[in-house]
N, C-alpha and C positions, 0 to 999 in steps of 0.2 A: 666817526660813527654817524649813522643818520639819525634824524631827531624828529621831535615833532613840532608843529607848529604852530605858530600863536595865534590868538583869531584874527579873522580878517585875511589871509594868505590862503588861497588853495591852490599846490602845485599837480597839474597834472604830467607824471612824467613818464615822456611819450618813447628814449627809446634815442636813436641814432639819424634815423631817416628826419624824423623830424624834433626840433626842440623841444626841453618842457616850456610848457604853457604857464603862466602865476597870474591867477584872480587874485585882486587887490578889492575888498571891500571894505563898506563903512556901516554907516544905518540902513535899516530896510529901502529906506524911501531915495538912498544917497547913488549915484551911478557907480558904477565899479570898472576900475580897468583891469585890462588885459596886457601882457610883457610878452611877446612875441607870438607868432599863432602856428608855428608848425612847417612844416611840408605840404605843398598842392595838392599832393596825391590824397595828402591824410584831413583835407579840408572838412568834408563831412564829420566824420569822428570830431574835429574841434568843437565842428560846431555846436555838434550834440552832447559836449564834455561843457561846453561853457552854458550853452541853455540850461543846462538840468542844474550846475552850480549857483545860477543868476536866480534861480528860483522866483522871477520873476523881475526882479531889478532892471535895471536899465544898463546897456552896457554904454558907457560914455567916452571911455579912448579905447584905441590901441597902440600902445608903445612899441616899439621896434629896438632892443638894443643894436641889431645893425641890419644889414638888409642882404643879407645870405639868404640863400633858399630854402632853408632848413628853418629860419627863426622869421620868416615873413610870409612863405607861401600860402594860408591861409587868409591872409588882410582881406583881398579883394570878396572872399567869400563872408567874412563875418562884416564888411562893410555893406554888401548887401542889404544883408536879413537883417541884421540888428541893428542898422543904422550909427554907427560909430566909426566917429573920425580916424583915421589913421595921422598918427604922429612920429617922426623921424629923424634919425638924429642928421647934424643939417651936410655935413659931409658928402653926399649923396643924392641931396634933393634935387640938383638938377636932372641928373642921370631918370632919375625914378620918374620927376615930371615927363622929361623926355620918352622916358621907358628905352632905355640904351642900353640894350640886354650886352652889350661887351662891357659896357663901363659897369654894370651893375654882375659883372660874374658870371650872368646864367648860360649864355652863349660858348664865352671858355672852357668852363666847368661841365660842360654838356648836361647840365639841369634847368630844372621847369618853373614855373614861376608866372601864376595871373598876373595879367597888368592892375596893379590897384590905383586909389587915386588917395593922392599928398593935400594933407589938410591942413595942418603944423608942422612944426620944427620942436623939435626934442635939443633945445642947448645945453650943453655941459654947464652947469651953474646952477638951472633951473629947480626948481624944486615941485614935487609933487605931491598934494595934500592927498590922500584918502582915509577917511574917519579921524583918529587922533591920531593917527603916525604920519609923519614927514618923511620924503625920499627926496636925497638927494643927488642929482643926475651929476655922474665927474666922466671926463674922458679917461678912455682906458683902451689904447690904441694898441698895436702888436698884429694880434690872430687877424685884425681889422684894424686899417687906420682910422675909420670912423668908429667906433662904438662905444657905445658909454657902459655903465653898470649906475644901478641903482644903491643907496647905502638910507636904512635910516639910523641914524645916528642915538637916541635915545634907546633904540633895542640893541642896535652893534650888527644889524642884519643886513647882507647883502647879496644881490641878487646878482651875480657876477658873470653871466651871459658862459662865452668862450672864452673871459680874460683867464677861468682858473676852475679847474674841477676839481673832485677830490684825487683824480691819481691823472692830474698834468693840463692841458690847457692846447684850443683848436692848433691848426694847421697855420703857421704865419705867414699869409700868401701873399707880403710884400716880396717877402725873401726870393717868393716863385719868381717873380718879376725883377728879381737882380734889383731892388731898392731895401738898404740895409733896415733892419726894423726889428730884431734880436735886444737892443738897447732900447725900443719900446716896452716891447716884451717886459725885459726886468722894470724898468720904471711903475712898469704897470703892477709888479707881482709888491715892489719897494710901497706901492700906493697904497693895496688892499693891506700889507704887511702894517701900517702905519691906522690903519681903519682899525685892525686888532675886532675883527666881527667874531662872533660867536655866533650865531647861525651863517651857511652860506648856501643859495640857491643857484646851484648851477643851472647854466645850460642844457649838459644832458647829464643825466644822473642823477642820484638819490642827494637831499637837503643832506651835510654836514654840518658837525660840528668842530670836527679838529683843525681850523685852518690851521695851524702852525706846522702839523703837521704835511698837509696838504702842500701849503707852501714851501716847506722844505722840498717835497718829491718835485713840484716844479723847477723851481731853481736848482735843483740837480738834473733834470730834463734839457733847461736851457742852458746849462752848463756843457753838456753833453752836445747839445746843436753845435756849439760856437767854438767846440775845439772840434769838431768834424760835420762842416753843414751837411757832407753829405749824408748822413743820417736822418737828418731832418728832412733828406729829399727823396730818402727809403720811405721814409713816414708818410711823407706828403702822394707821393703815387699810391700806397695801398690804401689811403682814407681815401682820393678817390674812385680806385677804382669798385674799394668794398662798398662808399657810397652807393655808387649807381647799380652796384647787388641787389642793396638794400630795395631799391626801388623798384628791379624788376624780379627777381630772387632768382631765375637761372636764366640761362642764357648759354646757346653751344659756344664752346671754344672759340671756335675762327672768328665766331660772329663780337664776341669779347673784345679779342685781339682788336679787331677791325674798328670796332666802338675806342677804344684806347687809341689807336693810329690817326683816329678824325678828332678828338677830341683836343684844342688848342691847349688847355693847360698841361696836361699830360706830356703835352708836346715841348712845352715850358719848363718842365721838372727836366726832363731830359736832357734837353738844352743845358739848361741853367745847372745841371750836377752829377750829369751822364753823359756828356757830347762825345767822348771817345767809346762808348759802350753801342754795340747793333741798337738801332729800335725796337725790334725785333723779339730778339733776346732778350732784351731789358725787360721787356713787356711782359716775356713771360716768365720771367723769372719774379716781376710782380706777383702772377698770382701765382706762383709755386711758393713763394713766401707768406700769404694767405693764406694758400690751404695749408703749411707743415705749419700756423700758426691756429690751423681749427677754424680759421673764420670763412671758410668757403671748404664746397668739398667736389672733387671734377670725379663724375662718372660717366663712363662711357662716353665722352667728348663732352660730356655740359658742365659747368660751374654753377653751383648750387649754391643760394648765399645759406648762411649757418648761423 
């Protein structure tokens, strides 16, 4: 069930295209961070969702639990205007310093992403003061080999990125890439299991409280990947191709298809859990499984996201 929140936490939640967002503050006079800033496209709205919250405060980091374009594309704009470092967890710092859109996803994944600039390092260890609550940063690798999740320990609250939502947890796109990472996956869900939080702030979706519940539907999720990956590669093609819906919301047919046929990871699912299947075919039996699932709807040759 979702819940409310305790002071000092405001989640903005934005939705699939891009991340929720969680302002962490303290005293009027104290800086407050930020836990990921969104999607590109939806940079303005951040920004305008975190000023009108700051009510005037200072914003002094931003956190990144990992650097997917859905939970970072925002930085480069809130580093701008508000002046606030971006912090990262370190798995990726060179990539990001570099801006090495293949090593950083956005290039494969055929999504967007401002170049920002790397201020710190976000270690698994670290701990994070804001006001009287403590967070403490653990690795929680899987959906991401880099990314953390935040936990404070004295409420039982955790902010768990893509490691775990209320009904299952992101895309594991080591697995895309033929490097086993299903036994992350659980370790990670064995972690959160072991935190025993009573509030949890996903990534995308409304704050819960039932993890146990929660965690069970995962762990019957991953149960399900690892007695047939292919299902997890069903999964994997329609998040992205409903992704890049989300962004543009229709798009004809052919011009779909053609956007899936360039796009390298898409090319990778296939590979990696479709190589005896047409491309083709495959592809479109992607979005015939979208729409008979309601999340897209083709009329008259165009796909309509829903």
């Amino acid at each position: 069930m979702s819940a409310a929140l305790p002071s000092g936490i405001t989640v903005f939640e934005r939705g699939w295209l891009s991340s929720n967002n969680v302002l962490l503050t303290g005293a009027d006079d104290e800086p407050a961070i930020l836990v990921d800033t969104g999607y590109v496209t939806h940079g303005p709205q951040t920004l305008a969702l975190v000023r009108h919250a700051l009510a005037g405060r200072p914003l002094g980091r931003i956190l990144n639990t990992h650097l997917h374009s859905d939970h970072c594309g925002g930085n480069a704009l809130l580093q701008r205007e508000l002046g606030a470092p971006v912090v990262i967890p370190p798995g990726e710092a060179d990539a990001a310093r570099a801006w090495d859109e293949s090593r950083l996803s956005y290039r494969p994944t055929g999504q967007r992403c401002e170049r920002f600039r790397v201020d710190q390092i976000l270690h698994p260890g670290d701990l994070v003061r804001v006001g009287e609550r403590t967070w403490q940063v653990l690795a929680a690798p899987g959906h991401d080999p880099h990314s953390v999740v935040l936990f404070a320990p004295d409420e039982r609250i955790l902010i768990s990125a893509d490691a775990l939502w209320e009904h299952g947890f992101g895309v594991v796109f080591p697995e895309i890439e033929n490097r086993p990472a299903f036994a992350e996956v659980r370790a990670t869900l064995d972690l959160i299991a072991t935190l025993k939080p009573v509030l949890v702030i996903p990534g995308h979706g409304a704050p819960f409280t039932d993890a146990d519940a929660a965690l069970e539907r995962a762990y019957r999720r991953l149960d399900g990947y690892e007695a047939a990956p292919d299902r997890h590669g069903w999964y994997a093609g329609k998040v992205l191709a409903k992704f890049h819906l989300l962004e543009v919301q229709q798009q004809p047919l052919p011009e779909l298809l053609d956007w899936l046929a360039h796009t390298p990871y898409f090319r990778r699912i296939h590979e990696r859990y479709f190589a005896d299947a047409d491309y083709g075919a495959w592809s479109q039996r992607v979005v015939d499984e979208l729409e008979r699932a309601g999340a897209v709807e083709v009329r008259d040759g165009v796909v309509f996201n829903r």
